[in-house]
C-alpha positions as CSV (number, residue, x, y, z in Angstrom):
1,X,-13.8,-25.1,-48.7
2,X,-17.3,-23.3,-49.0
3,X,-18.3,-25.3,-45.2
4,X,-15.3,-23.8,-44.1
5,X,-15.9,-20.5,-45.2
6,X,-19.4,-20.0,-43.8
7,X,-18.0,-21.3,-40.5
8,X,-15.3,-18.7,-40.5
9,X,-18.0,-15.8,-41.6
10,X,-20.4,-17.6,-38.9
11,X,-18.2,-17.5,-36.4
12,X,-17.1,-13.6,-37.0
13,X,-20.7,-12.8,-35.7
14,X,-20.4,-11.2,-32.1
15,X,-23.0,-11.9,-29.6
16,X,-24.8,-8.2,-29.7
17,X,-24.8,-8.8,-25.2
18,X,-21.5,-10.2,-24.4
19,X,-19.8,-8.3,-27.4
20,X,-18.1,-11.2,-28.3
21,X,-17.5,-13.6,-31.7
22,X,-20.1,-16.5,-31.5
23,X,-16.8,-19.2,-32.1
24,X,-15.1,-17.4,-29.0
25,X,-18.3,-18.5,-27.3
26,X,-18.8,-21.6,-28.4
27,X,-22.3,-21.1,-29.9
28,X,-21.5,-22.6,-33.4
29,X,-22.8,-26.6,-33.9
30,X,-23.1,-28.0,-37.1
31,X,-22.8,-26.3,-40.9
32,X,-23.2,-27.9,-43.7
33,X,-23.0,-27.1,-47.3
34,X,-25.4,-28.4,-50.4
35,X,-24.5,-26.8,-53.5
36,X,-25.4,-22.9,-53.2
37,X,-27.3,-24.0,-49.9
38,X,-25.9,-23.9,-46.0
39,X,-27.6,-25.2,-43.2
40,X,-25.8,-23.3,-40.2
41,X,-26.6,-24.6,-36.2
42,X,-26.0,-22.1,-33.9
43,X,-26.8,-22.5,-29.3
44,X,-28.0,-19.5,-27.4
45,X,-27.1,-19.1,-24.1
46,X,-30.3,-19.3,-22.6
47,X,-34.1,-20.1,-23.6
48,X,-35.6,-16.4,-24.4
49,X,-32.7,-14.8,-25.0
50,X,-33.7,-11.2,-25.9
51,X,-30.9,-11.1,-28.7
52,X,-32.2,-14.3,-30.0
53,X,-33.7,-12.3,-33.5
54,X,-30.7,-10.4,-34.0
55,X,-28.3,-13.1,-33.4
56,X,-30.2,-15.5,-35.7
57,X,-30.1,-12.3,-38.6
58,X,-26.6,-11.7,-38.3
59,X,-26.0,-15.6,-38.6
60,X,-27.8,-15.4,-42.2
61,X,-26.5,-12.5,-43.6
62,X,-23.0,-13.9,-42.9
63,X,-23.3,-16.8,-44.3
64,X,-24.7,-15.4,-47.3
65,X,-21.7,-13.5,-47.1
66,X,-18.8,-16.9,-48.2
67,X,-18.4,-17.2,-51.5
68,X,-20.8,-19.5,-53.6
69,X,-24.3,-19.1,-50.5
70,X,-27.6,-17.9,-52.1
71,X,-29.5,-19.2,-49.5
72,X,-29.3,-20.0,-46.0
73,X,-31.2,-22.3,-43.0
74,X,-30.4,-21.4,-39.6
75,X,-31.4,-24.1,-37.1
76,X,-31.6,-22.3,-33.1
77,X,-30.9,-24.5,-30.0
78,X,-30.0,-23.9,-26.4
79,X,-26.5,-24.8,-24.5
80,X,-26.6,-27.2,-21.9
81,X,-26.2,-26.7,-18.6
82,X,-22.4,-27.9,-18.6
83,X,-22.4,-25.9,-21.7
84,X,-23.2,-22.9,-19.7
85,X,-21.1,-23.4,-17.0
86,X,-18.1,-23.6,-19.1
87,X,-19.0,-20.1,-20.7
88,X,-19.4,-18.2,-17.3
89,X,-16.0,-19.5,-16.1
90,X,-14.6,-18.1,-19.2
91,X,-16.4,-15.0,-19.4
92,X,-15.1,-14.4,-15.4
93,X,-11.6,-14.8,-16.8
94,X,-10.7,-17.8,-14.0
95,X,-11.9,-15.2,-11.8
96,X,-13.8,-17.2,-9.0
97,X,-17.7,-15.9,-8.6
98,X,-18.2,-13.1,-6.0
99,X,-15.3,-12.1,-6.4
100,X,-14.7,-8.4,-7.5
101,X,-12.9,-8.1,-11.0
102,X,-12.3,-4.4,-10.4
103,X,-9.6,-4.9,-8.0
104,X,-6.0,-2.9,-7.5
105,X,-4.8,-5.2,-10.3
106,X,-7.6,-4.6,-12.8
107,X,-6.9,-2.1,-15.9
108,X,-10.4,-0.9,-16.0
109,X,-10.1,2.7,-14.5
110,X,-13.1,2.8,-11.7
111,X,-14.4,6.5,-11.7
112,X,-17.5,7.4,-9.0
113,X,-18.9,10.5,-10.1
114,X,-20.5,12.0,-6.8
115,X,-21.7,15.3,-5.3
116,X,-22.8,16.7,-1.5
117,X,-26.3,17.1,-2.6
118,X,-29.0,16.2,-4.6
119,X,-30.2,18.5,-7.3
120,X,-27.3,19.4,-9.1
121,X,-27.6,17.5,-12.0
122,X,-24.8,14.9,-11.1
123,X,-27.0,11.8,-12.8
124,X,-27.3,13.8,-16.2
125,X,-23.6,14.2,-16.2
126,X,-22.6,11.1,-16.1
127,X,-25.2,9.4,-18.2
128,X,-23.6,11.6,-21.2
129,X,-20.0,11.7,-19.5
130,X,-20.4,7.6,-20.0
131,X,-21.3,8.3,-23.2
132,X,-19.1,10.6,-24.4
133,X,-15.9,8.6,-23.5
134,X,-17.8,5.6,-25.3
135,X,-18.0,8.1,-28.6
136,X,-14.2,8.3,-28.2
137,X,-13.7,4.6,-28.5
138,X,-13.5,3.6,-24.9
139,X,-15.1,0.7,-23.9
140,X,-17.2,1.8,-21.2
141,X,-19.5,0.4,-18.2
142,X,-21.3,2.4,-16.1
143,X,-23.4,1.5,-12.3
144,X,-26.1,3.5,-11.1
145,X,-25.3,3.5,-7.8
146,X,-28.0,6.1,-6.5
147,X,-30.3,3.2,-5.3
148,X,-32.9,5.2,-3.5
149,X,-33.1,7.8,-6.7
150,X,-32.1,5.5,-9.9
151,X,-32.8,7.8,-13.0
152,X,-29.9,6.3,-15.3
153,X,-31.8,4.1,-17.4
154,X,-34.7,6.8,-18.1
155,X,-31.1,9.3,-18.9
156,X,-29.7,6.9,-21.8
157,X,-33.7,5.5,-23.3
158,X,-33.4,1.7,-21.3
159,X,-36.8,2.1,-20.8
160,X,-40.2,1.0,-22.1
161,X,-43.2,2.6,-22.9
162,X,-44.1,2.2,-19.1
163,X,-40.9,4.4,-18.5
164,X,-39.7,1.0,-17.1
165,X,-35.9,-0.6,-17.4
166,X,-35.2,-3.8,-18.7
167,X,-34.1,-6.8,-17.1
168,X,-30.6,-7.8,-17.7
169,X,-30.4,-11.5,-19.3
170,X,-28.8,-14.2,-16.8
171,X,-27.0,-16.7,-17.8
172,X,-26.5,-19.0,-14.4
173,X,-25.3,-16.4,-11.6
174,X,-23.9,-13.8,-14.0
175,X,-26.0,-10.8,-15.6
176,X,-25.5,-9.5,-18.8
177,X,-26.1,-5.7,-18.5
178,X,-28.4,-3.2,-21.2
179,X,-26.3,-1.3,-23.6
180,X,-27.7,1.9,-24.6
181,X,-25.7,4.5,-26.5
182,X,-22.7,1.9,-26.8
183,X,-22.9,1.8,-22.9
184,X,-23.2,-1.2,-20.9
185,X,-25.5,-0.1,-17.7
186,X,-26.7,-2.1,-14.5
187,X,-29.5,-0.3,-12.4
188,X,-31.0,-1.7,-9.4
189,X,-34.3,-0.4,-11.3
190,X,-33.6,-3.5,-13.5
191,X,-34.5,-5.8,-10.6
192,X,-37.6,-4.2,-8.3
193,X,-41.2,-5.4,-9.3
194,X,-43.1,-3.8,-12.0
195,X,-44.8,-1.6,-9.2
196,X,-41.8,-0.8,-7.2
197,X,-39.6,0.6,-10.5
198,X,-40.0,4.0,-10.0
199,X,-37.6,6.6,-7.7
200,X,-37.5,6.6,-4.2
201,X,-39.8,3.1,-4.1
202,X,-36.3,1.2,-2.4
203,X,-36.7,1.5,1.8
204,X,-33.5,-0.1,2.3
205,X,-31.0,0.1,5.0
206,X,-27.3,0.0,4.7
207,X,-26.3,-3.9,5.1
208,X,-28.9,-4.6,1.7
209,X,-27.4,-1.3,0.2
210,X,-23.7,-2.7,0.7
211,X,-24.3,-6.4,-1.1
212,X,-26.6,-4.5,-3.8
213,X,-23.4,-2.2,-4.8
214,X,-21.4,-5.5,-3.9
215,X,-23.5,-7.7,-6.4
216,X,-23.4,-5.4,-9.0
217,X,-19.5,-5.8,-9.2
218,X,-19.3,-9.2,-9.1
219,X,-22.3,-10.6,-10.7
220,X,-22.4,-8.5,-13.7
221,X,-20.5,-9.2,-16.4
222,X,-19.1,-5.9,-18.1
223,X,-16.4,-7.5,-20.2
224,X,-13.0,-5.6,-20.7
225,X,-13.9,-2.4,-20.6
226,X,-11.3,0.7,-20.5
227,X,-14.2,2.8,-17.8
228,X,-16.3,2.4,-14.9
229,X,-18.5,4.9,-13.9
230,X,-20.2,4.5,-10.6
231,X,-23.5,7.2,-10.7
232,X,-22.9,7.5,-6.5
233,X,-26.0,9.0,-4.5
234,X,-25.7,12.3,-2.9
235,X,-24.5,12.4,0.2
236,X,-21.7,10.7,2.5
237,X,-24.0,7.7,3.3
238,X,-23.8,4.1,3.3
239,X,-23.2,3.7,-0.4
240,X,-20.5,6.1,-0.3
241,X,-19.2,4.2,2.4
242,X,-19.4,0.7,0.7
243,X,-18.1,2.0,-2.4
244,X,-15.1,3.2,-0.8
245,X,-14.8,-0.3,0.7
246,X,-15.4,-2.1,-2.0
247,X,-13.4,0.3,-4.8
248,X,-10.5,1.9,-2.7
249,X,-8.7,2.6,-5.8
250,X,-11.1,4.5,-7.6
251,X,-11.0,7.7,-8.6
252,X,-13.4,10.7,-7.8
253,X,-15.1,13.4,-9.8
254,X,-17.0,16.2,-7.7
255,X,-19.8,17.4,-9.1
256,X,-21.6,20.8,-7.9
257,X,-23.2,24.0,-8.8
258,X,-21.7,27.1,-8.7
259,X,-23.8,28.0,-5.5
260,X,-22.0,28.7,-2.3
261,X,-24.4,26.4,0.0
262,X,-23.8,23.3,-2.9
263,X,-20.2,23.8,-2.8
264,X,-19.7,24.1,0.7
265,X,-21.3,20.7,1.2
266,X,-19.8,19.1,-2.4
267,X,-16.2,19.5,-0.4
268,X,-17.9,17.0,1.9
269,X,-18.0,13.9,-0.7
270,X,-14.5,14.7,-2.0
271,X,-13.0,14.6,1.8
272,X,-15.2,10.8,2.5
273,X,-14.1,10.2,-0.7
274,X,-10.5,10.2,0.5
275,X,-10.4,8.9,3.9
276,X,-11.3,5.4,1.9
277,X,-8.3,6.2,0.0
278,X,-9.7,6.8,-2.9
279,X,-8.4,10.0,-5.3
280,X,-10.2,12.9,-6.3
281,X,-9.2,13.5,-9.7
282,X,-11.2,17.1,-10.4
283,X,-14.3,19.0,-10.0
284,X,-17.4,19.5,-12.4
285,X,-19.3,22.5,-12.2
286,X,-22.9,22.0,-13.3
287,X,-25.7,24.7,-14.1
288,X,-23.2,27.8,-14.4
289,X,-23.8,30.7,-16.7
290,X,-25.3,30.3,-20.0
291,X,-25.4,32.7,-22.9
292,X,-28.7,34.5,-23.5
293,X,-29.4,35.4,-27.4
294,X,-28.7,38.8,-27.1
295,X,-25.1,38.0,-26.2
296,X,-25.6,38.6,-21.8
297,X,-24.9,35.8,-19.1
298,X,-27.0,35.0,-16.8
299,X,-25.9,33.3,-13.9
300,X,-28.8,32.0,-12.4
301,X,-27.0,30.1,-9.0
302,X,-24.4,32.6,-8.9
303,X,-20.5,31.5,-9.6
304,X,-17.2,30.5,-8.4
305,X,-18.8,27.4,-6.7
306,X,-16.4,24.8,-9.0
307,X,-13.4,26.9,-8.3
308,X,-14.0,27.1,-4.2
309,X,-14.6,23.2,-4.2
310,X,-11.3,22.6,-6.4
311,X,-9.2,24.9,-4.3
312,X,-10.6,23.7,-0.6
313,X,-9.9,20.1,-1.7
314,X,-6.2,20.8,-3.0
315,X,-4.6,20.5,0.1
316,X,-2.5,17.2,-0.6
317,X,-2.4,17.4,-4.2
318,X,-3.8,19.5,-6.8
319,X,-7.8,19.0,-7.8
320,X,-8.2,20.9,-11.1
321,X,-11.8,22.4,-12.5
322,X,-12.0,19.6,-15.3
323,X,-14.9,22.2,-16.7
324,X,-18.0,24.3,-16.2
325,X,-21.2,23.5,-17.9
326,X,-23.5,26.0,-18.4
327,X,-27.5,25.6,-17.8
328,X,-29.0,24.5,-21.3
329,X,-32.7,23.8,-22.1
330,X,-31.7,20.8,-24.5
331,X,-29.4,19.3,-21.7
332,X,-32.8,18.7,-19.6
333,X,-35.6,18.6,-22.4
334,X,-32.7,15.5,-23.8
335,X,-32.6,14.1,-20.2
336,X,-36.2,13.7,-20.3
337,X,-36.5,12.2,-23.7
338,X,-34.1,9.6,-22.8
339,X,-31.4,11.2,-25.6
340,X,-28.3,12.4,-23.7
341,X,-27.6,15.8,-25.6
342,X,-23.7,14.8,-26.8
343,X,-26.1,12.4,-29.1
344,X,-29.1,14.3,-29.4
345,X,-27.3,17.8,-29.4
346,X,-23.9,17.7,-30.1
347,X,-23.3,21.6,-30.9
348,X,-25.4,23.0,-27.8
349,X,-23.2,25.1,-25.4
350,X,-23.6,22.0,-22.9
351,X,-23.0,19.2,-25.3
352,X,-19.3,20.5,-25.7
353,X,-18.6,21.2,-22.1
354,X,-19.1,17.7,-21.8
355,X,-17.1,16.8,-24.5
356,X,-14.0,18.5,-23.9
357,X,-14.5,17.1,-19.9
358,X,-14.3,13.5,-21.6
359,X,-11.7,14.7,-23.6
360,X,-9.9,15.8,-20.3
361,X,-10.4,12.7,-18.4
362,X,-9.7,9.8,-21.5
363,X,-6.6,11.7,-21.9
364,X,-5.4,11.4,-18.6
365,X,-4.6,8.0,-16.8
366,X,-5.3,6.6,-13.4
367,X,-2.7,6.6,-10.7
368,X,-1.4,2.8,-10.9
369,X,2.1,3.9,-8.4
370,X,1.8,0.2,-6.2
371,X,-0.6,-1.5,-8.1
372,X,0.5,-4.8,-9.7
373,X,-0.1,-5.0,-13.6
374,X,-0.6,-8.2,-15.5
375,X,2.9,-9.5,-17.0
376,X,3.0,-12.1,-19.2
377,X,6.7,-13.4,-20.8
378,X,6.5,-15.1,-24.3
């Protein structure tokens, strides 16, 4: 009974990468129990594994958890190739590789957040917009999409003391992507050479820019998540292009200032957005007004810039203002420590503009009007 009872604690432990129980992944070998002694055998995925530490303290403490266990042994192996194999076909879900699990009959919502321009603070949204729907229980993934400018990782802490991202662990052809903040992120700043990991190092051209955004939809395993958010570059360029390709289901938040000149050309990547068929679901209004101490506003890029991109892009349907956030000193002293501010900061004026936009948008579904869903009769 007591072998059976650290198997069942053992087996309980989840895998801090894949977010999953070690006996759904088949990394439990032998246990065996010698009075107020077990000796538990667990495989890792691969040689190295970064989580190998954690994995290996977790296994103790739960088997010190069964009934009768003072002390514990914890012998560490590696799965064999076959081994291996037979976990990435699972973990794909009989999904075939390169093949894109974010298709019209996915239930993962697929939301690119994009803008006209650069400048407007569209990365530092979503870093704590991902993260704010993940502190409302949502499972959430998030791409950073803006190849040429990657800043996501440095926005949510992946980075070393070099200001560098981590590598994601592979396991065969799939990559296991960082979580930071609850937030499972894939960065083509995770793959470039130590000297090449820095913004604006990629000189890439749009047929290597299209399999990068490709690759990073099929070859990264995100698990079942409940969000997507795709960090899109500026611009109506090639990634816009490819993601509209590659995600014509997806749905659209516009991000701008409140600056005539940045709306006029944040209308721009809503309308691209839509030729692909893709839906633009509302418009974020970054850097407006922010209350001064003694009580007065001061709108430093002017206003109405959210409200002119909502209304010249509700020509079809309706595109609501899903919220204005004003200009904040922790919002951008957070970004550069690496802390979004809905963590860091949760009361700054910024902080809960951001909230009650993740509030918005997790309360609100997707559009699934001709999409198949997943039906299963029992």
């Amino acid at each position: 009974m007591s072998t059976d009872a650290v198997r069942a604690a053992v087996a309980a432990v989840r895998d801090p990468e894949l977010r999953k129980p070690l006996g759904e992944l088949d990394m439990v070998r032998d246990i065996a129990v010698d009075g107020a002694h077990a000796r538990v055998g667990i495989a890792l995925t691969i040689v190295g594994c970064p989580a190998a530490d954690r994995i290996e303290r977790d296994v103790r403490d739960a088997a010190l958890s069964a009934p009768g266990i003072e002390t514990v042994s914890v012998e560490v192996g590696v799965m064999t190739p076959a081994e291996r194999a037979a976990l990435t076909e699972r973990l794909r879900g009989g999904k075939a590789a390169r093949e894109n699990p974010f298709g019209p009959d996915s239930l993962t919502r697929v939301i690119a957040i994009t803008s006209g321009k650069g400048g407007v603070g569209k990365s530092t949204l979503t870093a704590n917009l991902a993260v704010a729907l993940a502190q409302r229980g949502l499972a959430v993934g998030l791409i950073d999409a803006d190849v040429h400018g990657f800043s996501i990782p440095a926005l949510l802490g992946l980075v070393d003391a070099d200001g560098l991202p981590p590598q994601p662990t592979r396991i065969d052809g799939l990559m296991i992507p960082p979580i930071a903040h609850e937030v499972r992120t894939i960065s083509i700043g995770m793959f470039l050479p130590r000297d090449q990991r820095s913004p604006g190092a990629v000189a890439w051209r749009g047929p290597m820019l299209h399999r990068t955004v490709s690759q990073f939809l099929t070859d990264v395993f995100f698990g079942d998540i409940d969000v997507l958010l795709i960090d899109m570059p500026p611009g109506t360029g090639d990634v816009a292009i490819s993601v509209g390709q590659l995600l014509p289901h997806a749905d659209v938040v516009v991000v701008t200032t409140p600056q005539t000149a940045a709306a006029d050309i944040a209308v721009r990547s809503g309308l691209v957005a839509r030729q692909t068929g893709q839906r633009v679901i509302g418009v974020i209004e970054n850097m407006s007004a922010m209350t001064l101490p003694d009580g007065t506003s001061l709108d430093l890029f002017g206003s109405g810039g959210g409200m002119r991109v909502a209304e010249a892009l509700s020509t079809d349907q309706p595109v609501p203002m899903l919220g204005s956030v004003p200009l904040s000193p922790a919002l951008r002293s957070d970004a550069d420590s690496g802390v979004p501010v809905v963590v860091a900061h949760p009361d700054d004026d910024a902080a809960e503009a951001i909230a009650r936009i993740a509030d918005t948008i997790a309360g609100t579904g997707r559009d699934l009007r001709g999409r198949p869903l997943p039906l299963r009769v029992g």
